[in-house]
Z-matrix of the N, CA and C atoms (Angstrom, degrees):
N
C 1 1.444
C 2 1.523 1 109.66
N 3 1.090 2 107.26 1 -36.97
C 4 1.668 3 120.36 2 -172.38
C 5 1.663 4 105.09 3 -65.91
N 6 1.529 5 113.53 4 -51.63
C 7 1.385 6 108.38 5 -179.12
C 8 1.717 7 108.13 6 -76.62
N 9 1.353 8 101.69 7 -13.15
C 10 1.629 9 78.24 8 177.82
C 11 1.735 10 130.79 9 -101.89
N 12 1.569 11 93.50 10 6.83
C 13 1.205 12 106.69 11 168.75
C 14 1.295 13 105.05 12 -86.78
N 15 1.298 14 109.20 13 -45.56
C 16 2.275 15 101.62 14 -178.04
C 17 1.048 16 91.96 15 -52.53
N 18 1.467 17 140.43 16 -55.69
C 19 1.899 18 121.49 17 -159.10
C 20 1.202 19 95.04 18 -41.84
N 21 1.770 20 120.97 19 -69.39
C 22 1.524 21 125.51 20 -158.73
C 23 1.790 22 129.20 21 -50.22
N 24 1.793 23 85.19 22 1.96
C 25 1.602 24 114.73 23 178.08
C 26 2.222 25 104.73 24 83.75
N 27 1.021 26 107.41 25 19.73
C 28 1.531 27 105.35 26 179.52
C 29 1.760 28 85.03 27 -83.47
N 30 1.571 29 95.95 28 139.70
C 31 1.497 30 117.56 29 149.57
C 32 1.763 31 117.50 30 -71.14
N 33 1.191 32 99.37 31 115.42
C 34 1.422 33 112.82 32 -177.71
C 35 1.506 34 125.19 33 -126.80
N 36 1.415 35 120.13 34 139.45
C 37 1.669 36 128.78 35 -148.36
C 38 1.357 37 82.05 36 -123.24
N 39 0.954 38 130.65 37 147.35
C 40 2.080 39 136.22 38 162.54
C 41 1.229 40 89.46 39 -126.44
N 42 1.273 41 108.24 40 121.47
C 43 1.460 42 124.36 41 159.41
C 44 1.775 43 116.31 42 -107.28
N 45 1.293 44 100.85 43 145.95
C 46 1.484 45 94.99 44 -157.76
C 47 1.621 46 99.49 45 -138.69
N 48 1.196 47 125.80 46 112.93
C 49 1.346 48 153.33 47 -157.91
C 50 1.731 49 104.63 48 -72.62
N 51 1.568 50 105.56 49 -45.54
C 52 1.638 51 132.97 50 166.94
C 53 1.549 52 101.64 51 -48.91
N 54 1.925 53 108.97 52 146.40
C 55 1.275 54 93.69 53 150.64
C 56 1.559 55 133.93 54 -79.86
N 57 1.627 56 98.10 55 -18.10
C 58 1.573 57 97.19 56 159.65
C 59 1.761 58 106.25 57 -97.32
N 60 1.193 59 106.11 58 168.85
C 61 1.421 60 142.57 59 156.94
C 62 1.383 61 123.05 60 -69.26
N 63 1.437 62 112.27 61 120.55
C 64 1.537 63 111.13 62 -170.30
C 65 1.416 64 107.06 63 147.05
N 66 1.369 65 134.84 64 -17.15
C 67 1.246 66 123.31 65 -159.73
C 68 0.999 67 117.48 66 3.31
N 69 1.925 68 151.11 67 -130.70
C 70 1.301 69 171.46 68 -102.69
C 71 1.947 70 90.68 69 -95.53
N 72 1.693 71 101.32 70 -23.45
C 73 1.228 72 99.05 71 -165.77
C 74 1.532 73 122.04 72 -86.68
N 75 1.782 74 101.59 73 -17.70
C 76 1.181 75 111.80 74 -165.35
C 77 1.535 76 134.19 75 -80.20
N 78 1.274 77 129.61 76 -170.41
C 79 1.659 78 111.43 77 175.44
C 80 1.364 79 112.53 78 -138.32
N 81 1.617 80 125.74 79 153.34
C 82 1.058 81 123.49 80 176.75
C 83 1.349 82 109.43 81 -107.35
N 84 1.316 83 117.08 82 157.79
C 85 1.924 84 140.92 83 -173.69
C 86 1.145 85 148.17 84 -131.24
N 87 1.587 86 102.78 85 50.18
C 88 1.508 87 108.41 86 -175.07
C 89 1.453 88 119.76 87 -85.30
N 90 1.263 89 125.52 88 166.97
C 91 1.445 90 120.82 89 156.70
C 92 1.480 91 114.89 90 57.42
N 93 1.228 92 119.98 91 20.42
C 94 1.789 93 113.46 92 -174.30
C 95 1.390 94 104.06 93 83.68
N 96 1.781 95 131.94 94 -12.76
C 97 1.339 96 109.86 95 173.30
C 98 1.355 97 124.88 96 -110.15
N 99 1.204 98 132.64 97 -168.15
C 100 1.665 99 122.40 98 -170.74
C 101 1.680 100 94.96 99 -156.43
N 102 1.406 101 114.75 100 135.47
C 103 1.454 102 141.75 101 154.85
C 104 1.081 103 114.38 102 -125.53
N 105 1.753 104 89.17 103 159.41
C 106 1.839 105 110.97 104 -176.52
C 107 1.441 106 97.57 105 -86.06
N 108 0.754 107 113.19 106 128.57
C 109 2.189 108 136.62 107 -168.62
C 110 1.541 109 80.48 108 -81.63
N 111 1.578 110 147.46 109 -20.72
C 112 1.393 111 109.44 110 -165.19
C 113 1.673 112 96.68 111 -141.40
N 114 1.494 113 110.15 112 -158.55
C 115 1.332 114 105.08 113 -170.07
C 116 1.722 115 117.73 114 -65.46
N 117 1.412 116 112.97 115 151.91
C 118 1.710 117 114.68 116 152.45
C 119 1.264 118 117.50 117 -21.23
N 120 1.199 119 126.71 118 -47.79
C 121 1.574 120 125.31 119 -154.49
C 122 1.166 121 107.65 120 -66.92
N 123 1.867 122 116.56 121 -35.38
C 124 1.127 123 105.31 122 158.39
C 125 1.745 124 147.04 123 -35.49
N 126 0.976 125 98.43 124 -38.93
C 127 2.047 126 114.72 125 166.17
C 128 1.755 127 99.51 126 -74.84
N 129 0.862 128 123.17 127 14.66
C 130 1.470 129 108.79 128 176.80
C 131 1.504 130 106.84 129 -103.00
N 132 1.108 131 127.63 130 112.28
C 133 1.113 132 156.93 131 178.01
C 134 1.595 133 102.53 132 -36.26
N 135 1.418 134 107.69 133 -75.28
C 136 1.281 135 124.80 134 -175.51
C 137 1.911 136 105.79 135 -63.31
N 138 0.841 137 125.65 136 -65.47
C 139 1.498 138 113.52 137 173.03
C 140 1.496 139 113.85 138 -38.89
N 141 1.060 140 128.68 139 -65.12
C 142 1.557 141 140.12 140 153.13
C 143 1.602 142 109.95 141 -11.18
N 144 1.176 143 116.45 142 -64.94
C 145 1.839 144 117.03 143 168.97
C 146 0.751 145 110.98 144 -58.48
N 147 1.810 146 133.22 145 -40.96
C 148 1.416 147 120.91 146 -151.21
C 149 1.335 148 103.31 147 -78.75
N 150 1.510 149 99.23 148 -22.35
C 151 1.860 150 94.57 149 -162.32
C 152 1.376 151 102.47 150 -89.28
N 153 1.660 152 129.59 151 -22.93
C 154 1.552 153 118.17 152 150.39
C 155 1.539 154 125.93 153 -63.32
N 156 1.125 155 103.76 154 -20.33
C 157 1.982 156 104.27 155 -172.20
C 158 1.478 157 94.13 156 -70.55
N 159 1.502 158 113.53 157 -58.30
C 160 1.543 159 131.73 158 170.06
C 161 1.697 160 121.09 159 -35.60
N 162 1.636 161 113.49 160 -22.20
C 163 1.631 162 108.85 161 -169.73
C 164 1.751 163 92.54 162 -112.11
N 165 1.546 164 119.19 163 -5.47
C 166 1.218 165 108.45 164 -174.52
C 167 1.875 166 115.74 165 92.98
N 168 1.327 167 107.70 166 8.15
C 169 1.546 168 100.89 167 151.46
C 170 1.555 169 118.44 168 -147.19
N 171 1.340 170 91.52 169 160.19
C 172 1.658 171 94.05 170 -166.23
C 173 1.680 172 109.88 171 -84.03
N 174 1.675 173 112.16 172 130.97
C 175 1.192 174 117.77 173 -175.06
C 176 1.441 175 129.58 174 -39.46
N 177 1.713 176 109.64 175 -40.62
C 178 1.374 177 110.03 176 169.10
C 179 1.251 178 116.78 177 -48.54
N 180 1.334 179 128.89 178 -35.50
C 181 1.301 180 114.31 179 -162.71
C 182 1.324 181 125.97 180 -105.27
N 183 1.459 182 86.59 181 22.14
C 184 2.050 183 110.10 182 160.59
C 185 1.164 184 100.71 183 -137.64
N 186 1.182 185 159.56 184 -27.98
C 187 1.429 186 137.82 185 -176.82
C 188 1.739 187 120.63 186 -118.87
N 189 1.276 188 136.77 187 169.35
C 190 1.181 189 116.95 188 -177.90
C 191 1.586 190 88.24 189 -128.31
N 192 0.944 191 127.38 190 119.73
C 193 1.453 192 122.95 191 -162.25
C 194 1.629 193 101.20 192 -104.49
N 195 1.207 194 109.81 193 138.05
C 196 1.576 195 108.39 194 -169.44
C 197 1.383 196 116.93 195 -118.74
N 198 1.217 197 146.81 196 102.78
C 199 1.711 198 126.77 197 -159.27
C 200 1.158 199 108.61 198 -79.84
N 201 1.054 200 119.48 199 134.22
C 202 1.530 201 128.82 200 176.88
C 203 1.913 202 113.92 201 -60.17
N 204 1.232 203 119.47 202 160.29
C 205 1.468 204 112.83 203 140.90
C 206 1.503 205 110.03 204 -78.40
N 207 1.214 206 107.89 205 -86.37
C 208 1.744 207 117.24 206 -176.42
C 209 1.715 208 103.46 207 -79.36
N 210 1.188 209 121.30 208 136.52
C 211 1.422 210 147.11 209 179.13
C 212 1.672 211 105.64 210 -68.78
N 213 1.100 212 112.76 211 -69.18
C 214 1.815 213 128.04 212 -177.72
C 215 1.674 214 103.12 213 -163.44
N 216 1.571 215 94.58 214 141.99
C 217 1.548 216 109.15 215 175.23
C 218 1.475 217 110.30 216 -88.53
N 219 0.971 218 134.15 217 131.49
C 220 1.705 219 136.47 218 154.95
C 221 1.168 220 102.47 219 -92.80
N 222 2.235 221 110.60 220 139.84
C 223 0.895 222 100.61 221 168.04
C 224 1.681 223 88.09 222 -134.59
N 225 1.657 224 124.55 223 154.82
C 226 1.280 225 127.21 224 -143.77
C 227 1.726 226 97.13 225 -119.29
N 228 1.400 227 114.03 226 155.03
C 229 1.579 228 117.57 227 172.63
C 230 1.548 229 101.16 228 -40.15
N 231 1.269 230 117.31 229 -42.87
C 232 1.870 231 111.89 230 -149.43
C 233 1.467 232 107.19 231 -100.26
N 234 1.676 233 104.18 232 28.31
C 235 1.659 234 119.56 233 178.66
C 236 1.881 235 112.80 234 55.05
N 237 1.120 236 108.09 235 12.48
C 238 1.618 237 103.12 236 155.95
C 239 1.443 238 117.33 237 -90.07
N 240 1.255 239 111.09 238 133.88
C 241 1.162 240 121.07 239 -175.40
C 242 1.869 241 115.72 240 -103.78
N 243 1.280 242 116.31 241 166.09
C 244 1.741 243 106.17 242 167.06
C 245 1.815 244 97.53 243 -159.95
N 246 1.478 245 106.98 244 128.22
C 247 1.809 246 124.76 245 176.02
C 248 1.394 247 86.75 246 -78.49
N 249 1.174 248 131.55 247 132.94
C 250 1.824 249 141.09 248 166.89
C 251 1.645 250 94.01 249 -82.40
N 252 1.115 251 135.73 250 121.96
C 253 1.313 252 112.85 251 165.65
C 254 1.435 253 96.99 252 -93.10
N 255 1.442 254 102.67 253 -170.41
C 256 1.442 255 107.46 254 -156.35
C 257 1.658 256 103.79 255 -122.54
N 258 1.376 257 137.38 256 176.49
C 259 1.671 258 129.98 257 -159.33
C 260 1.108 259 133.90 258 31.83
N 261 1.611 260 120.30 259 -54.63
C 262 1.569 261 120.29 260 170.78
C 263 1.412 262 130.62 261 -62.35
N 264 1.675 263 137.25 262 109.07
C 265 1.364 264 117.56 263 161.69
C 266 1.839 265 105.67 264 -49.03
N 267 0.867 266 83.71 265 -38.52
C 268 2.124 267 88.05 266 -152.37
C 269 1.963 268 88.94 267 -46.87
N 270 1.829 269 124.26 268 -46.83
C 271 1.231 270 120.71 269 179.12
C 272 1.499 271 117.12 270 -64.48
N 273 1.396 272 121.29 271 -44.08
C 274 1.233 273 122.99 272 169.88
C 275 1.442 274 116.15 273 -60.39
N 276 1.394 275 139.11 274 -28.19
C 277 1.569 276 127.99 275 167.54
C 278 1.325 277 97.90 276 -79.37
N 279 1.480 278 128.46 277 -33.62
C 280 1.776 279 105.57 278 164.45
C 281 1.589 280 127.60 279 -45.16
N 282 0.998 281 86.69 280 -41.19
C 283 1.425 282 103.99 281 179.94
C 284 1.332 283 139.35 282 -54.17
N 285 1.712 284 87.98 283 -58.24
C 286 1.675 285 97.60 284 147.88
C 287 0.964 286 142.14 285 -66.95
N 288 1.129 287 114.07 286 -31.05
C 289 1.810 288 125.66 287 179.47
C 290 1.242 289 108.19 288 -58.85
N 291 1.530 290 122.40 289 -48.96
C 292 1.298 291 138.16 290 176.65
C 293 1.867 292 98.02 291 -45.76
N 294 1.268 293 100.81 292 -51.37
C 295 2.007 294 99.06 293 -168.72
C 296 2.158 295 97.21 294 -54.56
N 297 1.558 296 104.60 295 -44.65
C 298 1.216 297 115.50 296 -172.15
C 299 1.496 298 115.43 297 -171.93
N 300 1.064 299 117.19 298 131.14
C 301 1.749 300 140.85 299 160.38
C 302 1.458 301 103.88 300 -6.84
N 303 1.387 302 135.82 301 108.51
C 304 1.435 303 141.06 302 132.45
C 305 2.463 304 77.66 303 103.08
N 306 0.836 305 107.39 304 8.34
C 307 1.790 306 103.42 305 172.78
C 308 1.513 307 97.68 306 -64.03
N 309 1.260 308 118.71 307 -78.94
C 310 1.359 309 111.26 308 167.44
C 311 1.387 310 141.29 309 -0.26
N 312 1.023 311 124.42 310 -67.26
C 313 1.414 312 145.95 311 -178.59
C 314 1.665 313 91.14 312 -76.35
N 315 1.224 314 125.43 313 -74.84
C 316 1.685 315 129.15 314 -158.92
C 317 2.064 316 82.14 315 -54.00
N 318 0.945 317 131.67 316 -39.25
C 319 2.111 318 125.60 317 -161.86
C 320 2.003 319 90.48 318 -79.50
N 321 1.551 320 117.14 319 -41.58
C 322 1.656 321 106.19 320 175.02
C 323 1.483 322 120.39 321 -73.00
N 324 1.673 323 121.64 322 -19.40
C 325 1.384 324 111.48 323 179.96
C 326 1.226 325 89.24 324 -76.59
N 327 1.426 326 126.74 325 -59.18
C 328 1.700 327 129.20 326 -150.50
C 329 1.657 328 106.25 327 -54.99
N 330 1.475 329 104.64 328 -46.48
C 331 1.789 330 106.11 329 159.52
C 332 1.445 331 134.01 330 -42.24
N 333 1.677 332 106.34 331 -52.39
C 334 1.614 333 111.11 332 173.63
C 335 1.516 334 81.87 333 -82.38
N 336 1.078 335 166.80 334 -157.69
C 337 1.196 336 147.91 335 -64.32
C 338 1.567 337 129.63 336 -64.69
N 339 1.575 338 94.11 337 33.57
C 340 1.792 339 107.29 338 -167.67
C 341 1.614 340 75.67 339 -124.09
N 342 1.405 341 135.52 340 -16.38
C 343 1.940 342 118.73 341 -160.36
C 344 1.728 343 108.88 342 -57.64
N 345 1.129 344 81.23 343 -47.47
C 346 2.063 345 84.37 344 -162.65
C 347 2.024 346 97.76 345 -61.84
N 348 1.724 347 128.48 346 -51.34
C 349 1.139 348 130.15 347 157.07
C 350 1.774 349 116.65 348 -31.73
N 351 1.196 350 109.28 349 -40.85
C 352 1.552 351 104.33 350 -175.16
C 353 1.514 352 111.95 351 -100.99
N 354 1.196 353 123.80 352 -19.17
C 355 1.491 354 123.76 353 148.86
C 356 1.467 355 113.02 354 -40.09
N 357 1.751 356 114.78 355 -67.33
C 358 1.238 357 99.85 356 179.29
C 359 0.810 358 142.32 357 -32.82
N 360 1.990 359 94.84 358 -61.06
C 361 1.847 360 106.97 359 -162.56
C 362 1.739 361 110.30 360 -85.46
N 363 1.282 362 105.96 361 9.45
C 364 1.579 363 112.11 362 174.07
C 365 1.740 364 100.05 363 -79.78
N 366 1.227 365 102.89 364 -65.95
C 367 1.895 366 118.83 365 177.42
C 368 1.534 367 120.72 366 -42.12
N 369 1.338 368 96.53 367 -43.83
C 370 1.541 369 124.72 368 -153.82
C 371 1.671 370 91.03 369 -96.39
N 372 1.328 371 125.95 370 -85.75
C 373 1.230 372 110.16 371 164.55
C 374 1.370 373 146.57 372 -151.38
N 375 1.346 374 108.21 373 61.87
C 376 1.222 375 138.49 374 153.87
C 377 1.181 376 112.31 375 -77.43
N 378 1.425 377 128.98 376 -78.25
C 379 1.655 378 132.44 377 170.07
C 380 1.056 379 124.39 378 -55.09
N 381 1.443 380 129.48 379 -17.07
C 382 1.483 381 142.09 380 -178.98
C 383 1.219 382 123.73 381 -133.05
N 384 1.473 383 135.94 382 131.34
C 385 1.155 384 116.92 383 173.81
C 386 1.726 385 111.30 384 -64.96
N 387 1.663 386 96.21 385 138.09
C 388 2.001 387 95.28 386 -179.66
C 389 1.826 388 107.62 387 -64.56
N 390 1.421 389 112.67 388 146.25
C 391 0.659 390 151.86 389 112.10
C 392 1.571 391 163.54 390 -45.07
N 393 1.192 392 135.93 391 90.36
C 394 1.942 393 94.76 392 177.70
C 395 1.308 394 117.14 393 -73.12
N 396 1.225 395 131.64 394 -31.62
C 397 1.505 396 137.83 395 162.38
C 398 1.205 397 92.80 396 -49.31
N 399 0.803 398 147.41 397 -122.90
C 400 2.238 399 134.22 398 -150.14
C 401 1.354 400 121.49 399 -58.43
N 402 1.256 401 118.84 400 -3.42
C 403 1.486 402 119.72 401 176.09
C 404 1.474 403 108.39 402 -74.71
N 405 1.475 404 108.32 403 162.22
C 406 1.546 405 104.75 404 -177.54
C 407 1.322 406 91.82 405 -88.07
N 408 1.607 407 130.68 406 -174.59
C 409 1.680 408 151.41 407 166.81
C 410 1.272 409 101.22 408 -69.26
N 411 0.998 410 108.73 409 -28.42
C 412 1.991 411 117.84 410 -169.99
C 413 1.295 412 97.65 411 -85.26
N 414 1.092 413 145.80 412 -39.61
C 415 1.689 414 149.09 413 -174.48
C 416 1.884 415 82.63 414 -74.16
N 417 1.078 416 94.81 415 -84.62
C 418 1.820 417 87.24 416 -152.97
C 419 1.414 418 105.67 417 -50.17
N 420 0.916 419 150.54 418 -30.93
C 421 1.592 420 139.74 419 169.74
C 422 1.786 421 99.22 420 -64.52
N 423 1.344 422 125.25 421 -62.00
C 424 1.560 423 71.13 422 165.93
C 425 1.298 424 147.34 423 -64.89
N 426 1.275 425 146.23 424 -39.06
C 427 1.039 426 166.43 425 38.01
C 428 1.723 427 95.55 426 112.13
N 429 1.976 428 93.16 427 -56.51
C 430 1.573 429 112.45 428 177.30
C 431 1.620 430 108.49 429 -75.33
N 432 1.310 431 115.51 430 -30.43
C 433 1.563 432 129.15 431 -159.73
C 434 1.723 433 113.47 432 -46.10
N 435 1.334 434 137.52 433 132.74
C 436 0.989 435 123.65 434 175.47
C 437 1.621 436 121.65 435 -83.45
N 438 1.443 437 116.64 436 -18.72
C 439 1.195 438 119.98 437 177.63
C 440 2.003 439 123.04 438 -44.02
N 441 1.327 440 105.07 439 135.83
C 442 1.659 441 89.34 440 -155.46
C 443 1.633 442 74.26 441 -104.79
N 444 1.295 443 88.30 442 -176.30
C 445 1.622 444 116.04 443 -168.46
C 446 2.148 445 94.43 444 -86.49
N 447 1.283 446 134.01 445 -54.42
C 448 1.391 447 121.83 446 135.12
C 449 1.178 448 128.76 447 7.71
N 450 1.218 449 110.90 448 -70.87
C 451 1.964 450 122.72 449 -164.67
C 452 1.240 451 107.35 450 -68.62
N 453 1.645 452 94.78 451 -63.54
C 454 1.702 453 99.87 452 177.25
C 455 1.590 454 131.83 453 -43.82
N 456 1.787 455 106.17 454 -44.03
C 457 1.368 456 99.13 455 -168.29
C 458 1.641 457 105.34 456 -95.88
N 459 1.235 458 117.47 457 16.65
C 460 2.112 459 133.62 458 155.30
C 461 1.809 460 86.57 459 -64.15
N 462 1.964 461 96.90 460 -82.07
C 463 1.554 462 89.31 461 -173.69
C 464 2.039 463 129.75 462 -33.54
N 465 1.267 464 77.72 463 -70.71
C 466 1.907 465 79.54 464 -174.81
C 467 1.329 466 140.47 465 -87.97
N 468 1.799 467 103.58 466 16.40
C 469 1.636 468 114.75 467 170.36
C 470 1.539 469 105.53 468 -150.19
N 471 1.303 470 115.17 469 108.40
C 472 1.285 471 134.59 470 164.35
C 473 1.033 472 146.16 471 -44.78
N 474 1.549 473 86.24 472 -34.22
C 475 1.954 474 105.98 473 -177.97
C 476 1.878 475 102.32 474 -86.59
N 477 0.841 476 121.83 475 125.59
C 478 1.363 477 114.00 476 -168.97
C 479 2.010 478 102.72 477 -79.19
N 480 0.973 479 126.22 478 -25.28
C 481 1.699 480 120.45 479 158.92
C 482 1.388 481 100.74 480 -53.54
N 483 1.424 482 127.35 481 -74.22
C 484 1.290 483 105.55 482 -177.62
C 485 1.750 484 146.64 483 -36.04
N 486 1.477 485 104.65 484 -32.12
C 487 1.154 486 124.76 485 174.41
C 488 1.675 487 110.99 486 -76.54
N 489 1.348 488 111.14 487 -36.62
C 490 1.607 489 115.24 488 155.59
C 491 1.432 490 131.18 489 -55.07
N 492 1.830 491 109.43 490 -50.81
C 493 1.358 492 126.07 491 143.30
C 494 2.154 493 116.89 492 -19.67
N 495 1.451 494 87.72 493 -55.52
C 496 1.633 495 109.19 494 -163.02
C 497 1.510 496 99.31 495 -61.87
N 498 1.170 497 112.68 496 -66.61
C 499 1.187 498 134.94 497 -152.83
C 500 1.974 499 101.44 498 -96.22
């Protein structure tokens, strides 16, 4: 929000609550391990450009972006573990299958059945601040929808790691 108000020429202060800088961006470090302190979207490549193409400089020439093999490891109460790799479905149903039999396949439907949802809120408002004047009818009904992120992954993933995975 901050860089995209300076493009629009607003004077802007970031105040930062953290002793580092970074909010959504930053990481935590206990015990020899390290997490991303904020959402997924952050690892998204493409959101990441849009919001430099969007402030008026090109990403290369602030970040060095590195592709991962594996994305993040899960490791589960019942000591099974699973590496997510990162771009490939075809590696990620390896992946799963390996955790358990037919996991795979049930983690790629439950994935494509998020495309048409993440079309929106990429268009709708990821790249743009929302609106109801420029939003489509299809954004704000979800947007309005009561279904929680909970309910859904009871309905469409069985294996309860996966739904941990999910969520």
């Amino acid at each position: 929000a901050a860089a995209r108000l300076a493009r629009l020429g607003h004077e802007v202060e970031v105040l930062e609550e953290s002793a580092q800088v970074g909010g959504a961006c930053s990481r935590v470090t206990q015990d020899g391990f390290t997490w991303d302190a904020g959402p997924a979207w952050t690892l998204l490549p493409a959101v990441v450009r849009d919001l430099f193409r969007k402030t008026g400089r090109p990403i290369e020439r602030e970040l060095d972006l590195q592709a991962l093999d594996v994305v993040r490891e899960h490791r589960f109460a019942d000591g099974s573990t699973v590496a997510l790799p990162a771009g490939s479905r075809a590696a990620q149903l390896r992946a799963l299958d390996a955790l358990g039999a037919g996991l795979g396949e049930q983690w790629t439907a439950h994935v494509a059945s998020y495309s048409e949802t993440w079309d929106l809120l990429r268009r709708d408002v990821l790249e743009r601040p929302w609106s109801d004047e420029v939003g489509r009818p299809e954004t704000a009904r979800l947007l309005g929808s009561r279904e929680t992120l909970h309910r859904r992954l009871r309905r469409t993933l069985r294996d309860p790691r996966l739904r941990l995975l999910a969520s």
